[in-house]
Every structure is written in C-alpha cells, then in structure tokens.
C-alpha positions in Angstrom: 40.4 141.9 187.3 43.0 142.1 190.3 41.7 138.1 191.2 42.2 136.9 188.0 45.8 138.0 187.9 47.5 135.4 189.9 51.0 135.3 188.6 54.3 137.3 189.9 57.1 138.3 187.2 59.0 134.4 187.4 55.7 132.8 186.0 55.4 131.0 189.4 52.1 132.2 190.3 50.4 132.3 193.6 47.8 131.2 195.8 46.5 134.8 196.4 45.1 133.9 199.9 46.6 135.6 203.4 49.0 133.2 205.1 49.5 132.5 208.8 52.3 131.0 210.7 51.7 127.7 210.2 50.5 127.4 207.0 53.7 128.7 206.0 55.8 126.6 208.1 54.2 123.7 206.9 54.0 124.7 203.5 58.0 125.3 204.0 57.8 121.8 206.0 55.8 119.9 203.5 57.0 121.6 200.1 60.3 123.5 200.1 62.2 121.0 201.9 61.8 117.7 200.3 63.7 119.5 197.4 66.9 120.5 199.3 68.7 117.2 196.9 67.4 119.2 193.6 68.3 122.0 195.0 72.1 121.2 196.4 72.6 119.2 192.9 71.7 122.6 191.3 73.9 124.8 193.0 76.9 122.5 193.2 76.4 122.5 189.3 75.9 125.8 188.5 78.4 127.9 191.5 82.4 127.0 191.5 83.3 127.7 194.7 81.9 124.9 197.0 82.4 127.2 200.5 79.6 129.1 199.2 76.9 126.0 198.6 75.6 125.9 201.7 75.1 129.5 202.6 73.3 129.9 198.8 70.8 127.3 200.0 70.3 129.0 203.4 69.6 132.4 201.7 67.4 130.6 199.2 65.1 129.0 202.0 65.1 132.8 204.0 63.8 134.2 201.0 61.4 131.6 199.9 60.0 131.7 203.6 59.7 135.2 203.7 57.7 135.4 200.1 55.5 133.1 201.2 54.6 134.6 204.4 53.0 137.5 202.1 51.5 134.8 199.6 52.5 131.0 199.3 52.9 129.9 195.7 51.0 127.5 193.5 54.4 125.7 192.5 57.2 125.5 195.0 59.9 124.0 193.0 59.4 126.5 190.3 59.3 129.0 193.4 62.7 127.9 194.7 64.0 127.3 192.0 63.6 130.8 190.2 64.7 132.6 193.9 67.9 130.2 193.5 68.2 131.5 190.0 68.0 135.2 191.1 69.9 134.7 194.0 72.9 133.4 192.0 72.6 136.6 189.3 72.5 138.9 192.4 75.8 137.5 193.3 77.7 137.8 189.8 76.3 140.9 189.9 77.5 142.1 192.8 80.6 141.1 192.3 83.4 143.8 190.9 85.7 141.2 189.0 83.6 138.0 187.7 86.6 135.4 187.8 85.9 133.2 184.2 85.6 130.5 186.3 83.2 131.5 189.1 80.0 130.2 187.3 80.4 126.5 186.0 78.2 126.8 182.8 76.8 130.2 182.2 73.9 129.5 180.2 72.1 127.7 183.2 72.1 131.1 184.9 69.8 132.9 181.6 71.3 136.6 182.5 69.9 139.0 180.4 72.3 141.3 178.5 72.3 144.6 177.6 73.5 143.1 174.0 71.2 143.7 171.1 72.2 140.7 168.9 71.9 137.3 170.5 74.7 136.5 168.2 77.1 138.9 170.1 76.1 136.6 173.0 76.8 133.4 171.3 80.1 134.5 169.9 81.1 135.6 173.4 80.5 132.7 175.0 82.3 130.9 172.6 85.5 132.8 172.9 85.3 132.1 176.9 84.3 128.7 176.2 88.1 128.9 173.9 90.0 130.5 176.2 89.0 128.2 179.0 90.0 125.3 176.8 93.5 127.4 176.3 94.0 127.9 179.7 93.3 123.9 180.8 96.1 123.1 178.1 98.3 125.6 179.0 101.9 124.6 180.8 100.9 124.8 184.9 103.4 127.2 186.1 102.5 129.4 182.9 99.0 128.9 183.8 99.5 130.0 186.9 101.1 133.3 186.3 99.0 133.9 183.5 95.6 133.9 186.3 97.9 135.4 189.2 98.3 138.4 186.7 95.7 139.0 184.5 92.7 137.6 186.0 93.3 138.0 189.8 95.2 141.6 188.9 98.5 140.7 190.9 101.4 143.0 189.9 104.7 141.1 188.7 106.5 140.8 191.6 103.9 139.4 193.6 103.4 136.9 191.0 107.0 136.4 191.9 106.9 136.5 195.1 104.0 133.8 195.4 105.1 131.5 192.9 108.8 131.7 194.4 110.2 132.5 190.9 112.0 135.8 190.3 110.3 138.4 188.5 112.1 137.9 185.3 110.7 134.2 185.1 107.3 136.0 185.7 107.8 138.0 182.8 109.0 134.7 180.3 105.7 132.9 181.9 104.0 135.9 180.8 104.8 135.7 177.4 105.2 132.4 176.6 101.5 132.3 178.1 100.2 135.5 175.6 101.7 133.4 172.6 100.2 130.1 173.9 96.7 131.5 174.1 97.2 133.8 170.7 98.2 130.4 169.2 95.0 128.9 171.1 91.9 131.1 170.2 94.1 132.6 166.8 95.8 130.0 165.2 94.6 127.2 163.7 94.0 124.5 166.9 90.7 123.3 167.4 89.8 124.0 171.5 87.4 121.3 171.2 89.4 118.5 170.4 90.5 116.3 172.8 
C-alpha cells in the first residue's frame, strides 16, 4: 500500500526513491532552473512590490532544493510552482495589515477561506475589485489622504504633516474622499466603464 501512494498534498507527486547530492543538484541543475523566466513572469504578476521578486524566487529555490533532498518530484514545474504558490499565501498571511493592493489579482493565489458560501467570496472580491476602480478615479491628493489614513492607519496630522497640507485640508480630503467612494461603490456609476 505505502508504494502505491506516491503523491504529497499539492498533487505533485514524487519519485519515492532516496536522493543523494548530486542527483539533487542536478535535478535542481537540469529541472528547476530552466523555469526561472516562468517563474519571475509569475511572481512579477501575481506580488506588487517588485523589491520583494527576487528574494521570493530565492526562497522558492531553498525550499524546492531542500524537498527534494528528502524525495525529488515527478513534475518540477508543478513542484515549483505550488511551493511559489504557498510561499506567497505564507506571506499574506503573515502579514498583520494586507494593503488592497499588495497582491495584483487575488484569484491567482486560490486562498482558501473560512467563508461557507463561495458567493460571499465572489461578492467580496467584487466590492475590492469597486473600490480599487474608485480609488484609481479618485482626485490624487484626495487619493492620497484617503490611503495615508485609512489604509496605511496614519493619524490626521501626520497625513498633514506628509502631504504638507494643514490638518484641516486633511480633514476636507477626507470627506470629499468618503463621498467620492460612497458615490463610487453606492451610487449609480458603473466601476467598470472606462
């Protein structure tokens, strides 16, 4: 029974046989490398900030290494590709305050939620999908103090103090921004025109 099960929980599968040295470096060599262009295209597509591309494909190939020093598996791009998947979900995980634009198109990223109705899921990433279109279209300075308060948590006066603006302008930002985006996602304007 235990040799007939040669899959792990991704649906990548595995060889089942020990590994040395170098079979895994030139399994690593030979298989995990020629996809670094897949794999940079992937992450530059699916992760905002670009300081972090390079670091997420250096942590994917120390983990992919590492597995496959216990087992190499039968498909490496699947493999990688799953570990890049995972690695990305760690990191949104980890994070305290997931900024709505830190992840480029969430449904890439398949996170499971602890939502019962895949509808609740839909209708969520719709309204995000809305309010991103609300903020693109919103005035820039109102923009901007909209995001310096309510997304990156900044009290008024740093808003202020940042933008240059006195506090009371931070405040009429503020607002005109809550009406703009009531408007927006509320009223009657389509966020999908263009």
């Amino acid at each position: 029974m235990t040799g007939t099960q040669d899959s792990d929980r991704d649906g990548t599968g595995f060889c089942g046989a020990p590994v040395s040295v170098p079979g895994v470096n030139d399994w690593f060599v030979n298989e995990v490398l020629p996809l670094e262009g897949a794999l940079m295209q992937f992450l530059r597509h699916t992760w905002r900030n670009p300081a972090d591309i390079e670091d997420l494909c250096q942590d994917i190939y120390v983990r992919a290494y590492e597995s496959a020093s216990r087992e190499i598996p039968k498909s490496a791009r699947a493999f990688v590709f799953a570990i890049a998947r995972n690695l990305l979900i760690d990191r949104i995980r980890s994070a305290q305050i997931v900024p709505i634009d830190s992840v480029s198109d969430l449904e890439t990223l398949n996170i499971p939620t602890s939502q019962p109705a895949v509808e609740r899921s839909v209708m969520a990433r719709q309204e995000l999908r809305r309010l991103q279109a609300a903020l693109d279209r919103m005035p820039p300075r109102c923009r901007e103090a909209v995001v310096l308060k309510k997304i990156e948590g900044l009290s008024i006066q740093e808003v202020a103090a940042r933008m240059g603006i006195s506090p009371k302008t931070v405040d009429r930002h503020l607002s005109d921004g809550a009406c703009f985006l009531a408007d927006f996602v509320y009223g009657g304007e389509d966020g999908d025109k263009r």
